[in-house]
Structures are given as C-alpha cells and as structure tokens.
ROTORZA-986562 format. One record per residue (C-alpha): x, y, z. Coordinates in nm, 4 decimals, always signed. Layout:
BEGIN
+----------+----------+----------+
:       c1 :       c2 :       c3 :
+----------+----------+----------+
:        X :        Y :        Z :
...
+----------+----------+----------+
This chain:
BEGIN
+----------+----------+----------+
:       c1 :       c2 :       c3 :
+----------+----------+----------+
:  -7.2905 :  -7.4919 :  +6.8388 :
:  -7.3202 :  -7.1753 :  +7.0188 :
:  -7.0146 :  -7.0609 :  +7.2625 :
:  -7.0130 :  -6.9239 :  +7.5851 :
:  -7.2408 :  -6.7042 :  +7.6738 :
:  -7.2709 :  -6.6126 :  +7.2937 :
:  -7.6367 :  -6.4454 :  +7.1936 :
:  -7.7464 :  -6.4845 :  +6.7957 :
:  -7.9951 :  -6.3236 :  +6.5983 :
:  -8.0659 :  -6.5169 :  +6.2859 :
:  -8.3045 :  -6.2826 :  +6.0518 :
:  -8.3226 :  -6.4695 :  +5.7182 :
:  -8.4546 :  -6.1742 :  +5.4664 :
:  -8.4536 :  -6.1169 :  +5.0524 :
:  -8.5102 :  -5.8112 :  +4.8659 :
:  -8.8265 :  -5.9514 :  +4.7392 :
:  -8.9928 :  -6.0467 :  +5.0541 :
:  -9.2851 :  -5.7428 :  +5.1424 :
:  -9.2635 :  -5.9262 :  +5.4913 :
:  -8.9370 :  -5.9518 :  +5.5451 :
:  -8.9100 :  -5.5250 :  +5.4743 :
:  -9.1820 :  -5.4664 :  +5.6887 :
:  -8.9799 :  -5.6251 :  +5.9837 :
:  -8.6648 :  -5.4670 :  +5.9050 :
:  -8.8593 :  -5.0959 :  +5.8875 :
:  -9.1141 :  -5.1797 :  +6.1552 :
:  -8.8962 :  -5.3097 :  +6.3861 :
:  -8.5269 :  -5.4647 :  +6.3403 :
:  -8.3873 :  -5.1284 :  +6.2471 :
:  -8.5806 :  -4.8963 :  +6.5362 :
:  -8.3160 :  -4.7202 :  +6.7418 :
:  -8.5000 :  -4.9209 :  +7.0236 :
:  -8.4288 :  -5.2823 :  +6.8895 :
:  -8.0979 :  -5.2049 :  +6.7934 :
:  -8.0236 :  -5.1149 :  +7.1853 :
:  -8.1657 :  -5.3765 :  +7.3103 :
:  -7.9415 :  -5.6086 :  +7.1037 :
:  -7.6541 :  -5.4138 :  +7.2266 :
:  -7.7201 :  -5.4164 :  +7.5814 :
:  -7.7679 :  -5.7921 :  +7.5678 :
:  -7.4284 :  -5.8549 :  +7.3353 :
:  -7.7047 :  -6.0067 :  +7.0834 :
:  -7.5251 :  -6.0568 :  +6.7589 :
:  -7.7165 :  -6.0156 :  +6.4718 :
:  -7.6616 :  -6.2612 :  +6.1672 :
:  -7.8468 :  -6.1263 :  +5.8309 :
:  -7.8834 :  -6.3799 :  +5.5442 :
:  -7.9587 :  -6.2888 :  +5.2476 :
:  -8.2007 :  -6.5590 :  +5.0275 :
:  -8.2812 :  -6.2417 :  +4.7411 :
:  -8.1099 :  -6.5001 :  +4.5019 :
:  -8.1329 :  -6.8515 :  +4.5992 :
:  -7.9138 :  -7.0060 :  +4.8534 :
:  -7.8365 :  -7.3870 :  +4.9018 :
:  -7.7108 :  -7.3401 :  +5.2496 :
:  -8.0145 :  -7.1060 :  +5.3172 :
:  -8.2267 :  -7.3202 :  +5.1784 :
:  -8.0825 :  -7.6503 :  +5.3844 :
:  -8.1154 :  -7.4375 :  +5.7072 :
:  -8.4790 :  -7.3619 :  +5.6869 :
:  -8.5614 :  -7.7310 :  +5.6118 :
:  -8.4127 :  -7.8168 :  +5.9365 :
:  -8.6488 :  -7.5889 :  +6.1000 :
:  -8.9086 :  -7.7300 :  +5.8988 :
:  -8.9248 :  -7.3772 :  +5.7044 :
:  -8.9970 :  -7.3604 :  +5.3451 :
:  -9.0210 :  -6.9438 :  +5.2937 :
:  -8.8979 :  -6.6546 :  +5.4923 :
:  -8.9089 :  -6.4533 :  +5.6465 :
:  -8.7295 :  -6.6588 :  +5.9326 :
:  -8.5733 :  -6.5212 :  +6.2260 :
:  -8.4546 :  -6.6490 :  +6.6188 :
:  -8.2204 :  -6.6469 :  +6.8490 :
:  -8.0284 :  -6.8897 :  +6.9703 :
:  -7.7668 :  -6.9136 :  +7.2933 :
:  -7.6507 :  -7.1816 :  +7.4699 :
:  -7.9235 :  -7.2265 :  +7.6551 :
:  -8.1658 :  -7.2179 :  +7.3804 :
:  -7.9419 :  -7.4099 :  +7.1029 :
:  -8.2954 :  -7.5302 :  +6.9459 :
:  -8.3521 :  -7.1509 :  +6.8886 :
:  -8.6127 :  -6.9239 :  +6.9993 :
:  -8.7944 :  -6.9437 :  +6.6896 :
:  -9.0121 :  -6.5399 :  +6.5916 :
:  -9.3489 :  -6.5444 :  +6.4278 :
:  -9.3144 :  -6.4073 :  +6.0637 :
:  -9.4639 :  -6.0591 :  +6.0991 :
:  -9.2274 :  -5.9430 :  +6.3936 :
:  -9.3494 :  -5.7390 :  +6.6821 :
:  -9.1001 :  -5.5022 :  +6.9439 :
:  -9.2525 :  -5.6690 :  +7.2435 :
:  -9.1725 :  -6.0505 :  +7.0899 :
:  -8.7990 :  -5.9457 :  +7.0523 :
:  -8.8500 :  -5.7865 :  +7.4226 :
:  -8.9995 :  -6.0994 :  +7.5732 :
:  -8.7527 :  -6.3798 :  +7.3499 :
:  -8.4490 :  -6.2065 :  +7.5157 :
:  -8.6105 :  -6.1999 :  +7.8877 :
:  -8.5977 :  -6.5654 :  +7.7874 :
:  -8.2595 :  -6.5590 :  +7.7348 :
:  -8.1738 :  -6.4605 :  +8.0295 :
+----------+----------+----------+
C-alpha cells in the first residue's frame, strides 16, 4: 500500500539483461531523468533479479510478468501501477508522471 502522497519507481533489472542496461544508460541514469524524479519526490526502488529472487519472481507473476526488464510507478492514486514498456523511452517517464499528477 502506498502512503500519502508517496511516488515509487519500481525498475526490476539484472546484470545479465542487454535490455535492462540499455534503459539504465539510455535513460534512468540521464542527468534529465534523475531531475525529474527529484522534482516530483519519485522514489526510486532498484531490484536486483541478476541471481534469482523468490520475492522478485512472486512480484512479476502478479503483474502477469515472466522476464524483465519491469519497471512502473505506483502512488496512491495509481496503486495498480503505471506499468513502462520494456525498452524505456525519456518522454514515457515524462508523460507516466504528468499522470501522476
């Protein structure tokens, strides 16, 4: 359950995954992103399935997800989750968190 006003970025990433890289080069970690998330009090969770995970590996199945990478957000408003495409793109972060608000 998300609290107050809370903001969370679930990005569910592995060592392994080329996707999952490109998205944290390409995008997640641009100066940019990292902003945005700040000026929005977006907090960002980062799970790490390099080695397999039982609670990862529950989560996803609730999402109907079987591989990563996986990321949303969710807020109280959104407690379903705003659920990303796999290859992320700046201007899907931009419009999930005009969403959000």
């Amino acid at each position: 359950m998300i609290k107050n006003n809370e903001t969370l970025f679930i990005d569910i990433t592995a060592d392994w995954c080329v996707t999952c890289q490109f998205n944290k080069i390409n995008v997640l970690e641009k100066e940019n992103i990292k902003l945005l998330f700040e000026e929005n009090d977006i907090t960002l969770i980062r799970a790490d399935w390099t080695k397999p995970d039982r609670n990862i590996d529950i989560f996803l199945k609730k999402f109907n997800k079987f591989g990563i990478p996986f990321n949303a957000f969710f807020s109280s408003k959104f407690s379903e989750g705003i659920i990303l495409s796999e290859l992320l793109t700046e201007k899907e972060i931009y419009e999930s968190i005009e969403k959000l608000k």
